[in-house]
C-alpha positions as CSV (number, residue, x, y, z in Angstrom):
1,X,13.3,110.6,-41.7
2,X,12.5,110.4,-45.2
3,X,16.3,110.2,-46.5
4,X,16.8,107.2,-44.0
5,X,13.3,105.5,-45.7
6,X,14.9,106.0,-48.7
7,X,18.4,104.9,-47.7
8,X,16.4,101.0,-46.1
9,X,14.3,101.1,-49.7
10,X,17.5,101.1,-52.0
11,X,20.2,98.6,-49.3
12,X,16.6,96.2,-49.4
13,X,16.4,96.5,-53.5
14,X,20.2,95.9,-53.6
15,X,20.4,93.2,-51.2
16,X,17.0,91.6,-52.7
17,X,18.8,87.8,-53.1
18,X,20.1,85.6,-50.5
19,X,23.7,85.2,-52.1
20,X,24.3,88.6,-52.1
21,X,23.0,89.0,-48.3
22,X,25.5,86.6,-47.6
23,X,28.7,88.8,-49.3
24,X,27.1,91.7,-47.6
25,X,27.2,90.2,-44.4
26,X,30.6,88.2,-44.7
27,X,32.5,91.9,-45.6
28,X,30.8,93.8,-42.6
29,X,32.1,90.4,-40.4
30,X,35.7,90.9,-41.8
31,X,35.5,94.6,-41.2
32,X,34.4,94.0,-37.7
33,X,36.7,91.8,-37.1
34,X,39.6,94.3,-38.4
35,X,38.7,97.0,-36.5
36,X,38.6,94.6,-33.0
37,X,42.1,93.2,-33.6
38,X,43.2,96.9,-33.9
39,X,42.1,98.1,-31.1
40,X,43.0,94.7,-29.0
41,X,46.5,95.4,-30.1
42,X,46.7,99.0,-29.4
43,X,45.3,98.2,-25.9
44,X,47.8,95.9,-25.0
45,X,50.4,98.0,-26.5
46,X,49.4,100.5,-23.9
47,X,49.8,97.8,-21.5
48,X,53.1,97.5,-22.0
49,X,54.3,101.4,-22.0
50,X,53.1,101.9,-18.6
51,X,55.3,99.2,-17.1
């Protein structure tokens, strides 16, 4: 529990202005986004196999 406390402490001290928030938050969008186009093409790929 505490190496999770400590973990928040440093992301909040890193994160501490509003621009950088905003970088954070567009890179984990983007890699979101990645990772559900991959996996909507690999099921539709699978789709297509069993035909």
């Amino acid at each position: 529990m505490e190496n999770l406390e400590a973990i928040l402490n440093m992301l909040d001290y890193s994160l501490n202005t509003k621009s950088k928030r905003h970088i954070a938050g567009g890179i984990l969008l983007s890699i979101s986004l990645l990772f559900g186009g991959l996996a909507f093409t690999t099921m539709t790929l699978k789709q297509e196999e069993s035909e």
